[in-house]
ZAMARGU-4260 file (C-alpha; in steps of 0.2 Angstrom, whole numbers, plus 5000, padded with zeros to 4 digits):
<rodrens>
0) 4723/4982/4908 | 4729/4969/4898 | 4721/4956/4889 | 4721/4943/4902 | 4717/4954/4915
5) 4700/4959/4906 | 4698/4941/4904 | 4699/4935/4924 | 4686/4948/4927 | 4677/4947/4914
10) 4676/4928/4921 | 4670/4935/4936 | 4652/4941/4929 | 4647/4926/4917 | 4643/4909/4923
15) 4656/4896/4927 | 4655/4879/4921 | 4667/4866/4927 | 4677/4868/4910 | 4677/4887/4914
20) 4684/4886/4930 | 4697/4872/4926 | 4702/4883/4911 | 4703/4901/4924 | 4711/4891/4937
25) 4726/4884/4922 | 4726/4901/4917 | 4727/4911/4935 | 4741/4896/4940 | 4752/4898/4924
30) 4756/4915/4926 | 4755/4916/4945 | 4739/4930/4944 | 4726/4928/4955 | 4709/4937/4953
35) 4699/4944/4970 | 4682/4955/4973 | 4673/4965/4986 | 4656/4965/4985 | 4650/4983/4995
40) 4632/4978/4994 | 4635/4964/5005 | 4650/4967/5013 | 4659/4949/5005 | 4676/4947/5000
45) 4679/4934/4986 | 4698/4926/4982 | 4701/4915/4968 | 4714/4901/4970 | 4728/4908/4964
50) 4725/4924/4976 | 4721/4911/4992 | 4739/4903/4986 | 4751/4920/4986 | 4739/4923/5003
55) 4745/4906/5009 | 4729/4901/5015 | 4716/4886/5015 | 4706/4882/4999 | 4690/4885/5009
60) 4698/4902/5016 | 4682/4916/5018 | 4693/4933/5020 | 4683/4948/5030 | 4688/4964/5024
65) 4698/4966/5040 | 4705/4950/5038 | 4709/4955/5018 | 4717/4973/5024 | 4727/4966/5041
70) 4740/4957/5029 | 4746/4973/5025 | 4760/4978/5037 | 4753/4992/5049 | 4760/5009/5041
75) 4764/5013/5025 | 4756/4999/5015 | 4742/4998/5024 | 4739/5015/5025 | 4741/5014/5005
80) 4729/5003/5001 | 4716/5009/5011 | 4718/5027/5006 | 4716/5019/4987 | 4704/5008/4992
85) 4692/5022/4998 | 4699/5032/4980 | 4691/5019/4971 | 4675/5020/4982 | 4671/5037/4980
90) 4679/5043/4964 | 4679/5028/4953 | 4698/5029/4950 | 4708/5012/4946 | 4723/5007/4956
95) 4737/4999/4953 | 4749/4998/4970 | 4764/4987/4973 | 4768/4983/4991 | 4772/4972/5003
100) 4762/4961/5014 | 4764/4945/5027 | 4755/4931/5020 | 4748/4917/5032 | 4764/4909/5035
105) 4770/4924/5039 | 4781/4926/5025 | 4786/4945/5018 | 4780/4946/5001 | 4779/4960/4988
110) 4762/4960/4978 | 4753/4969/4962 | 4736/4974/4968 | 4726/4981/4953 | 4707/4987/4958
115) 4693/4992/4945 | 4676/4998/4953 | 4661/4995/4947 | 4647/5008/4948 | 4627/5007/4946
120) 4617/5021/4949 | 4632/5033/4953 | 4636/5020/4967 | 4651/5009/4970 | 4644/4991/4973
125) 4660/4983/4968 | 4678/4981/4967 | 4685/4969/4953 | 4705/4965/4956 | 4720/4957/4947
130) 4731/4951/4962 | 4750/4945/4959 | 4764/4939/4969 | 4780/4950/4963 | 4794/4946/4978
135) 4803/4938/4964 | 4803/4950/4952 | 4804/4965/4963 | 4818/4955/4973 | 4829/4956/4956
140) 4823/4973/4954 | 4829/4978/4971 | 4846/4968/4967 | 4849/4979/4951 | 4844/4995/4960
145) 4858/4991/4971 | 4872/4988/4959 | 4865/5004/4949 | 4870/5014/4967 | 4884/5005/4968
150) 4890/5007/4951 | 4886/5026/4951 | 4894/5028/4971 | 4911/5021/4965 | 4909/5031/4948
155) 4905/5046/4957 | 4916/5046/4972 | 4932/5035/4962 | 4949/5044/4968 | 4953/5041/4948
160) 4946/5049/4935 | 4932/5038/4925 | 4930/5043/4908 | 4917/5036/4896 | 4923/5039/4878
165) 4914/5038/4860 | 4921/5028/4845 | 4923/5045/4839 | 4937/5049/4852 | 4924/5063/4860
170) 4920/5060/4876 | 4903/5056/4884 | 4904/5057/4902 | 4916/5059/4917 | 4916/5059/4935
175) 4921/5072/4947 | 4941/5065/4947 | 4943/5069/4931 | 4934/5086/4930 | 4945/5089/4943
180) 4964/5086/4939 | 4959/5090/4920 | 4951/5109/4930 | 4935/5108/4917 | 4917/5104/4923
185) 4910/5088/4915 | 4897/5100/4902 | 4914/5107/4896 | 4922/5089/4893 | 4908/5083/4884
190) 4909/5082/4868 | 4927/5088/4870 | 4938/5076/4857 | 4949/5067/4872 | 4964/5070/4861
195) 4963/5086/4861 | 4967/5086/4879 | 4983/5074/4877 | 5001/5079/4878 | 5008/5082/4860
200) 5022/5069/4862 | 5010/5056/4869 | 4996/5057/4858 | 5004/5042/4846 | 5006/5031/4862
205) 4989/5021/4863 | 4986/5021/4843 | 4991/5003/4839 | 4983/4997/4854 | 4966/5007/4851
210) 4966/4997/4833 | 4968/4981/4842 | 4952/4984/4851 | 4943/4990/4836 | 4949/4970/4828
215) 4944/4961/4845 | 4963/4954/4846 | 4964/4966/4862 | 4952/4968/4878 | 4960/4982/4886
220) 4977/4991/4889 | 4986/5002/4901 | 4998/5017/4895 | 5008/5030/4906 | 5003/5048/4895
225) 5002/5065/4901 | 4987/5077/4898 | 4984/5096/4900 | 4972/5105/4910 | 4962/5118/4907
230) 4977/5132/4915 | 4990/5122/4908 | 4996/5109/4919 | 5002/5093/4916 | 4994/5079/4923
235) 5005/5063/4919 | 4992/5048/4922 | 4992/5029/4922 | 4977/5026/4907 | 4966/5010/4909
240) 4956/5008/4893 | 4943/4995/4888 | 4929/4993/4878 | 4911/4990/4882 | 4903/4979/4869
245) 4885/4976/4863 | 4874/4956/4863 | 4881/4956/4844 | 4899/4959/4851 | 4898/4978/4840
250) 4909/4991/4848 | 4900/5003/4859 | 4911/5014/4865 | 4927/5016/4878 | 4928/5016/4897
255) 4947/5025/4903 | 4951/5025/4922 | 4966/5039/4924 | 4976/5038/4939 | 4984/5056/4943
260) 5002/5048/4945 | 5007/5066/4948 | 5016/5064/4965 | 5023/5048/4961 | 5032/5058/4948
265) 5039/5073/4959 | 5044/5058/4971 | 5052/5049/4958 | 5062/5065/4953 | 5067/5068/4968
270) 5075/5051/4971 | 5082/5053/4953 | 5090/5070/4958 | 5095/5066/4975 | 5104/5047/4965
275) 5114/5061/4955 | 5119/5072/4968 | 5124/5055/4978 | 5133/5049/4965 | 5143/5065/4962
280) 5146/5067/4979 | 5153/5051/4979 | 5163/5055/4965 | 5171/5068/4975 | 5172/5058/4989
285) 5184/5046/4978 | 5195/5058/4972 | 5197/5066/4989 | 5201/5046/4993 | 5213/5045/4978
290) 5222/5064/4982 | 5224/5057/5003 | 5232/5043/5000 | 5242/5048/4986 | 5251/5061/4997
295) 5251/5052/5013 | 5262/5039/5005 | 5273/5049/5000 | 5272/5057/5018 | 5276/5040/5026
300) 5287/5035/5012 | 5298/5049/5016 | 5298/5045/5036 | 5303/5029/5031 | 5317/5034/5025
305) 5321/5046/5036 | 5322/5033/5051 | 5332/5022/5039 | 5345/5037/5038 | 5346/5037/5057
310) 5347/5021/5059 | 5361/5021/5047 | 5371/5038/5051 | 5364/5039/5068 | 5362/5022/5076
315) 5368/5027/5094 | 5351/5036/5092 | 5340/5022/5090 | 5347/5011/5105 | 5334/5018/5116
320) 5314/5010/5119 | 5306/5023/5110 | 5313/5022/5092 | 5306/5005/5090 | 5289/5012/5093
325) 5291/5025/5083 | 5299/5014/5068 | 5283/5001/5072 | 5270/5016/5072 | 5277/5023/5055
330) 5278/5004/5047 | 5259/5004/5053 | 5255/5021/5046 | 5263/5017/5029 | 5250/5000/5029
335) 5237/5009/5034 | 5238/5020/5021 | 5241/5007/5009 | 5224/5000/5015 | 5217/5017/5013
340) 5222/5016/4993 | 5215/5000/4992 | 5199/5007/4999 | 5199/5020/4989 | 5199/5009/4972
345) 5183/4997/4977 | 5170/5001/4966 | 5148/4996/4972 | 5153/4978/4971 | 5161/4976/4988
350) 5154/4961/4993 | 5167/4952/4976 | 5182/4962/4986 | 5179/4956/5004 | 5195/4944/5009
355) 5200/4934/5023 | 5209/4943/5039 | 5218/4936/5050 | 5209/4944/5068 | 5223/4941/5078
360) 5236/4947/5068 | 5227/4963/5065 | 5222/4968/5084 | 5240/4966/5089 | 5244/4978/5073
365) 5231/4991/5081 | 5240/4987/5100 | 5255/4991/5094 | 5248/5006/5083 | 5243/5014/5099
370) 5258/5009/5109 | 5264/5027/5115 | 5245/5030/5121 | 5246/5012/5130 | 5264/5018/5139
375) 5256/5036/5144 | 5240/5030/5152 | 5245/5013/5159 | 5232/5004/5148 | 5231/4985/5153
380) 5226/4977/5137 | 5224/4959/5137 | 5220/4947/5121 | 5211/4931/5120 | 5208/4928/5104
385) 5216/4911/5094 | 5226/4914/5079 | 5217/4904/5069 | 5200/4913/5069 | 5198/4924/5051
390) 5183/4935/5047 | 5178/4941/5029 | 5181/4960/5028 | 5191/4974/5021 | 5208/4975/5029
395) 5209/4996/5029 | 5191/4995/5037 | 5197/4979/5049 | 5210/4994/5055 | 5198/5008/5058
400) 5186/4996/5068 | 5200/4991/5081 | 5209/5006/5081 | 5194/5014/5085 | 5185/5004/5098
405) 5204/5004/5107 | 5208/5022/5106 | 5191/5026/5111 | 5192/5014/5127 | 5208/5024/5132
410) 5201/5042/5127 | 5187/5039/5139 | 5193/5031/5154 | 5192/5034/5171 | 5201/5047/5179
415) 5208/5041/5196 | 5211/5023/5186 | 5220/5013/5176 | 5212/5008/5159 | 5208/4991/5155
420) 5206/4984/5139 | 5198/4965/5138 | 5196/4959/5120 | 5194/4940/5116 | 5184/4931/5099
425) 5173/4916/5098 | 5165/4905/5084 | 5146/4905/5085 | 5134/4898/5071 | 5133/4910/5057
430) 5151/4919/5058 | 5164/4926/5073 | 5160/4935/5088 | 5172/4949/5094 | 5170/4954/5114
435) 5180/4973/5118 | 5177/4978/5136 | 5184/4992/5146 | 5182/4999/5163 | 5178/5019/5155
440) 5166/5031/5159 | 5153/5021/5151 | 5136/5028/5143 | 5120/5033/5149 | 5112/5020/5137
445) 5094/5024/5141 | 5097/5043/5138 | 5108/5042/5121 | 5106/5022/5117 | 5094/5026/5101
450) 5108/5039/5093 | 5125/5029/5099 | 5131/5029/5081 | 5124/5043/5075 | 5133/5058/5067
455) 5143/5071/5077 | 5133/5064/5093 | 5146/5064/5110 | 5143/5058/5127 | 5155/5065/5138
460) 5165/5081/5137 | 5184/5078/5130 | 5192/5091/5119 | 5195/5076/5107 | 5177/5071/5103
465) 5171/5074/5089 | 5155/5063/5088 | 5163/5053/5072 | 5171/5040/5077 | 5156/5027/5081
470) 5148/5034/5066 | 5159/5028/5055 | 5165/5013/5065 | 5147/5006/5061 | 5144/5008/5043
475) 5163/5000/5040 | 5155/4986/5050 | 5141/4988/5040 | 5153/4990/5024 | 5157/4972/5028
480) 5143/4963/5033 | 5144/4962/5053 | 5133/4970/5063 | 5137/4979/5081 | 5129/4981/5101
485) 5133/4987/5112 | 5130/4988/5132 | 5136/5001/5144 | 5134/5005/5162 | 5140/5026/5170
490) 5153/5022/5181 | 5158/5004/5178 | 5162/5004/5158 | 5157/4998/5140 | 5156/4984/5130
495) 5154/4983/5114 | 5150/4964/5102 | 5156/4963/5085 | 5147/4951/5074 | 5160/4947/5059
500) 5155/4935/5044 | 5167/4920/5042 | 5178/4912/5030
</rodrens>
């Protein structure tokens, strides 16, 4: 009992004057303390001021003791105080309870109720009380109970390892992330110099910022370093240090959060490896390129001048239909490989080597590419497309595209009918529109129309098919910034939408 305590009930059993009471009642309102007493011998219950306040009640409030006991809530803290009540009664012990009750008002409350019995002749004839009303205090108290669970949940169950380290580098405290990709238990780590656990090559890495701290020029700071566990591993992390600091600013000690970075490490390997084995497929890819269209120019080169022999030594044989389209389809080759070698020289900035094509003149280079196929099927090809409309491209790639949207149209026409070939270009907002439409096979779109351009995938049996050709058709057309759809019906043909940027 404190010295005011003893003094309210010390009150109690001397005589009051009006100074007294004035004085108690200054006392018992200052410090929020009411005092109570019940009387056994006659069964009263007497509250001071303060105690009728916390109660909520009149000034001229008589309590019974049912009244006195049926603010407690029914349960627990009733329960309590009775059973400490009846303690008292019989055995002379002191209480001291915290609990809550429902004042008048019928507001919740948390109260201090302190009881000393008072015996005479072995008997109890009184209880003398301190009462106090405590929601504050216990309200704040609740407050920081719950931030200490909080604090110790996240610390307990944080997927990164939490470590609380001395300002002797040996380390104090750490949660079960830690203990757990380090393979020690947290009675091994403690004490363990933090250091000691560090990749050789990284242990100079946080030095200079570990002296800023010390100086107060630095907060915190953040480190990629590896560590070693217990059998050996490395475990590269991503290191959050601060430092926690006394009233007087002193260092205390450190806090470090390690993120295991482990698998973004194995990803980031694997990207690298698979970069390199890109690039050196690539590579190979290039020379290939370089080789091809070496020797296929001096392939066509030598056709060429072949057909110029005939056409000189020979020219009786040339005055039939078919020389020309052999002398066009070897003038076409010898561009298109030309194209090819060009190809083969652009380097991973494309987008600087794109050039303006002429679409007209380039679909009735592919037409007449294909001119012996045309004859032989009795392809009806017609063109409307104004020969002023140029897209942005590659010329070699231009080539492929039509060559292969035209040959394919023949390839997969239908049996019992003559191909027809429908091409025609538009200017829309953002570039030019190119429209190539046959009467073919068509494609089941709703049973292949999510793998159309996919590798080595075919849609109709032809010896020819290779499942290539709309593969590569869409990645020169998205080589070159355009973009492709296409819509397709069994029986009735295909149409496929070219979207081509513009000069």
């Amino acid at each position: 009992m404190n010295a005011i305590e003893r003094y309210l009930l010390s009150s109690e059993e001397e005589p009051s004057t009006g100074k007294n009471i004035t004085f108690l009642n200054s006392i018992q309102d200052s410090i929020a303390i009411g005092s109570w007493e019940a009387d056994l011998q006659n069964m009263q219950i007497k509250w001071s001021a303060m105690t009728r306040k916390i109660h909520e009640v009149s000034d001229d409030y008589k309590p019974t003791f049912d009244e006195a006991i049926n603010f407690y809530p029914e349960g627990e803290n009733r329960d309590r105080i009775l059973e400490v009540f009846d303690k008292a009664v019989k055995t002379g012990i002191q209480f001291d309870e915290r609990l809550q009750f429902v004042s008048a008002k019928n507001n919740l409350k948390w109260v201090r109720s302190i009881g000393y019995p008072i015996f005479e002749n072995n008997e109890c004839v009184k209880i003398r009380g301190i009462f106090q009303d405590i929601t504050q205090s216990k309200t704040t108290s609740n407050l920081i109970a719950l931030r200490e669970e909080e604090a110790r949940t996240s610390w307990d169950h944080s997927p990164n390892g939490m470590a609380i380290i001395g300002l002797d580098a040996k380390l104090k405290k750490a949660n079960l992330s830690l203990c757990h990709f380090l393979e020690y238990t947290e009675d091994e780590l403690i004490g363990l110099n933090f250091t000691h656990l560090t990749h050789p090559d990284d242990k100079h890495l946080e030095s200079a910022q570990v002296m800023e701290m010390f100086e107060g020029t630095r907060h915190h700071f953040e480190v990629e370093k590896r560590y070693i566990s217990r059998t050996g591993n490395i475990v590269p992390c991503l290191v959050t240090v601060s430092m926690l600091r006394d009233k007087d600013k002193k260092p205390v000690h450190f806090i470090a959060n390690l993120a295991n970075i482990s698998n973004i490490k194995k990803a980031e390997q694997k990207i690298k490896t698979l970069l390199e084995t890109t690039e050196e497929q690539n590579m190979r890819l290039l020379n290939f390129a370089h080789i091809v269209s070496h020797n296929l120019r001096s392939h066509s080169g030598n056709l060429e001048m072949l057909l110029d022999l005939i056409k000189q030594e020979l020219p009786e044989t040339t005055d039939n239909e078919y020389f020309p389209l052999v002398n066009d389809a070897v003038k076409h080759l010898s561009e298109t490989i030309h194209n090819l070698n060009e190809v083969s020289s652009i380097n991973t900035k494309i987008n600087n080597d794109f050039i303006a094509l002429n679409l007209l003149e380039f679909i009735n280079k592919a037409i007449g590419s294909i001119a012996a196929q045309i004859i032989e099927t009795n392809t009806n090809f017609t063109v409307d497309v104004d020969d002023t409309i140029e897209i942005l491209g590659i010329a070699a790639y231009l080539d492929s595209i039509l060559l292969n949207f035209f040959t394919n149209a023949i390839k997969y026409r239908q049996p019992n009918q003559n191909p027809v070939v429908q091409v025609s270009a538009s200017r829309e907002a953002n570039g030019i529109k190119l429209i190539i439409e046959d009467n073919g096979l068509g494609i089941d779109l709703e049973k292949h129309g999510h793998k159309i351009f996919g590798m080595y995938k075919t849609f109709h049996k032809h010896d020819d098919a290779r499942g290539l050709g709309l593969f590569i058709t869409k990645n020169q057309i998205d080589a070159i910034g355009g973009s492709v759809d296409v819509t397709s019906a069994i029986g009735i043909g295909t149409k496929f939408t070219v979207h081509f940027k513009c000069v």
